[in-house]
Backbone as CSV, one residue per row, in Angstrom:
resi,resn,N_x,N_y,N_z,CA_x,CA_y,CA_z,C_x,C_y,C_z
1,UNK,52.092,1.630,-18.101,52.885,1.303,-16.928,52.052,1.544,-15.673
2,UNK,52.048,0.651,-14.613,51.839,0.678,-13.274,52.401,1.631,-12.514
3,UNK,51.989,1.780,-11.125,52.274,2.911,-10.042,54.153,1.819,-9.804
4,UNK,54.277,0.247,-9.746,55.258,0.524,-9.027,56.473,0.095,-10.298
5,UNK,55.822,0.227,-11.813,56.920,0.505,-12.689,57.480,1.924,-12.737
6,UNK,56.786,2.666,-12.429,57.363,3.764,-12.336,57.860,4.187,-11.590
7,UNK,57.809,4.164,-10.354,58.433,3.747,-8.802,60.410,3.500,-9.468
8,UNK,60.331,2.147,-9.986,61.482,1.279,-10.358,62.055,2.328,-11.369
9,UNK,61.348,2.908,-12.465,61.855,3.579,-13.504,62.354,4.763,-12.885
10,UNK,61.809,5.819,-12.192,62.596,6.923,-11.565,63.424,6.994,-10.650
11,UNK,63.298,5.578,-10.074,64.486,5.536,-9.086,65.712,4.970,-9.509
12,UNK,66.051,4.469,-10.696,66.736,3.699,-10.818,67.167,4.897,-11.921
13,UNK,66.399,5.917,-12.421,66.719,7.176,-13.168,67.852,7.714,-12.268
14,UNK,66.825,8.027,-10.753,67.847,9.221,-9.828,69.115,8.525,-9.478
15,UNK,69.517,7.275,-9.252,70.660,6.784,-8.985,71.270,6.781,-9.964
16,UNK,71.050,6.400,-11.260,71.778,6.921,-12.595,72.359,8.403,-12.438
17,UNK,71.435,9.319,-12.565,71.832,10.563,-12.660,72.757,11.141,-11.054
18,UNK,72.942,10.298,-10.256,73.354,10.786,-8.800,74.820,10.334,-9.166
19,UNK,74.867,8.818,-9.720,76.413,8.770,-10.028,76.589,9.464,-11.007
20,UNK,76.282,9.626,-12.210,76.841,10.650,-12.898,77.532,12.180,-12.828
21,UNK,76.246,12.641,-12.127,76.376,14.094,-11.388,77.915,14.279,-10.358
22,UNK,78.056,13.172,-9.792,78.597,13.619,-8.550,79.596,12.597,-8.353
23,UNK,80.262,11.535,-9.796,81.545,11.315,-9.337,82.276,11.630,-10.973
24,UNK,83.534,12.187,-10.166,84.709,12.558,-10.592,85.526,11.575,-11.124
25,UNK,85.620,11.034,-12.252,86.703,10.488,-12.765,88.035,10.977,-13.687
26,UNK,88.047,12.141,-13.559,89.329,13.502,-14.046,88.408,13.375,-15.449
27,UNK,88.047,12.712,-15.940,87.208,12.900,-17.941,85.982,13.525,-17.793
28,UNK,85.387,12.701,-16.618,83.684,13.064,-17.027,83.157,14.397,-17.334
29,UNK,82.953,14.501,-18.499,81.843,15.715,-18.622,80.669,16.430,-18.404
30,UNK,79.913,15.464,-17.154,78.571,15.539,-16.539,79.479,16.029,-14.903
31,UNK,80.405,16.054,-14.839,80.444,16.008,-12.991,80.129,17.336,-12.844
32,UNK,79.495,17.308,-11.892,79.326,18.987,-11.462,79.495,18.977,-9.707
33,UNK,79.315,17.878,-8.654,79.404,18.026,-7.382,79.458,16.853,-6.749
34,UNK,80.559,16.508,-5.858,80.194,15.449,-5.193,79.468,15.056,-4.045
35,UNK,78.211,16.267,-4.208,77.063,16.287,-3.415,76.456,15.451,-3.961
36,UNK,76.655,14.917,-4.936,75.006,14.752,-5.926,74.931,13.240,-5.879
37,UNK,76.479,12.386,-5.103,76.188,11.047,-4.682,75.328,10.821,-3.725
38,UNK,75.205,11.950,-2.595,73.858,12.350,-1.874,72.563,11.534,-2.257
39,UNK,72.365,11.778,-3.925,71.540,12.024,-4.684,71.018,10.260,-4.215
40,UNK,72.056,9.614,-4.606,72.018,8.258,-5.103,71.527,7.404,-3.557
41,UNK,72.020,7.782,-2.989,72.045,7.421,-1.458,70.825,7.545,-0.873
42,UNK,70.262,8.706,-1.517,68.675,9.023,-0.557,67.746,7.936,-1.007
43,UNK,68.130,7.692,-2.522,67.099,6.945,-3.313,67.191,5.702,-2.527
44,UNK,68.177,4.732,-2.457,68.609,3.626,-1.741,68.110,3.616,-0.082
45,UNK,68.068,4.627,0.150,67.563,4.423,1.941,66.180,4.582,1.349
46,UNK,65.591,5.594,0.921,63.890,5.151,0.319,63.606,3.817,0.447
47,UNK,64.519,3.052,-0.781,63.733,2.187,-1.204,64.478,1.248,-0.408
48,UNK,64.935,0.950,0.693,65.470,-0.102,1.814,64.474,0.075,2.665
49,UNK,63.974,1.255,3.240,62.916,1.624,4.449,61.237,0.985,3.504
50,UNK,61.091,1.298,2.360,59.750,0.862,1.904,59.759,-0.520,1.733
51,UNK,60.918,-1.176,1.459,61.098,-2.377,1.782,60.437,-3.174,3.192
52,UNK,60.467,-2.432,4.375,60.057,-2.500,5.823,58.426,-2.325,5.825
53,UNK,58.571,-1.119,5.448,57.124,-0.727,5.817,56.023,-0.094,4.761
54,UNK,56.345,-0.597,3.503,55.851,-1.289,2.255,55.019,0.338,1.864
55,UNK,55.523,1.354,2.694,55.061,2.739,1.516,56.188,3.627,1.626
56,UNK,55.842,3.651,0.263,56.633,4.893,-0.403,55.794,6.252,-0.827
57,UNK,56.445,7.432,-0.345,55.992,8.213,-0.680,55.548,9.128,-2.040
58,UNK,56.241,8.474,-3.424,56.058,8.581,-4.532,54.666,7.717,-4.712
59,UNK,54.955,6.859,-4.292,53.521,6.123,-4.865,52.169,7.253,-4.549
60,UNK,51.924,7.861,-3.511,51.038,8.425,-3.361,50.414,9.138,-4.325
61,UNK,51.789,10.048,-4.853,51.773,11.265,-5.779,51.328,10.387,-7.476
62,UNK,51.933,9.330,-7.675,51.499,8.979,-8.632,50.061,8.491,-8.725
63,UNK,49.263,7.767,-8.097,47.891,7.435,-7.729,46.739,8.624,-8.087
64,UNK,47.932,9.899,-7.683,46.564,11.295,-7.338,46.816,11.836,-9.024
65,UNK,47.875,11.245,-9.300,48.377,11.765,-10.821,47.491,10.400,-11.915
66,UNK,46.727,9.716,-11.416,45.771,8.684,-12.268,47.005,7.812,-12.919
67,UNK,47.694,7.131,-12.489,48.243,6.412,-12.653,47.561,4.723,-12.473
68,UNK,47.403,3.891,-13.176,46.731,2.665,-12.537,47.807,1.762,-11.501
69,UNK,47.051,1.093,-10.551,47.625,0.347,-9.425,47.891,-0.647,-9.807
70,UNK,47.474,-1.439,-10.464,47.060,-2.575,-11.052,47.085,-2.833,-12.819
71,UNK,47.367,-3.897,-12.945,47.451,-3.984,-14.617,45.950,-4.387,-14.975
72,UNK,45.228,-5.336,-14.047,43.662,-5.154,-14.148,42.924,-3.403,-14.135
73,UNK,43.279,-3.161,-13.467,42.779,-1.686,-13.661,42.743,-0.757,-14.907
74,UNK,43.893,-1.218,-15.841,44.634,-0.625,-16.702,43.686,-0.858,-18.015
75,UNK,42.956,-1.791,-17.661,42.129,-2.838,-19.173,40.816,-2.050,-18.868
């Protein structure tokens, strides 16, 4: 996987786990706070603002973590 599959894969993790965490449907057995829609929300303004101005701050961390940029890179 690439720097911005993984980008897509953890963010689309934390909004998973943000609705889970943090809504209440009287059953759910994961709710613990309805802070944790917070969760879901931060991810979404991230990735609306990198939309603009085309960096994200994960990408960085993954790059220094040898992640390839490129699928040419990868070969």
């Amino acid at each position: 996987m690439i720097v911005i599959d993984w980008i897509h894969s953890i963010a689309g993790f934390l909004v998973i786990m943000g609705l889970v965490l943090g809504f209440d449907c009287g059953g759910n057995p994961f709710f613990v706070h309805p802070y944790f829609l917070l969760l879901s929300l931060l991810v979404g303004l991230n990735l609306f603002q990198s939309g603009f101005t085309k960096r994200i701050p994960q990408e960085l961390l993954l790059i220094k973590l040898g992640v390839p940029e490129s699928r040419e890179e990868k070969k």
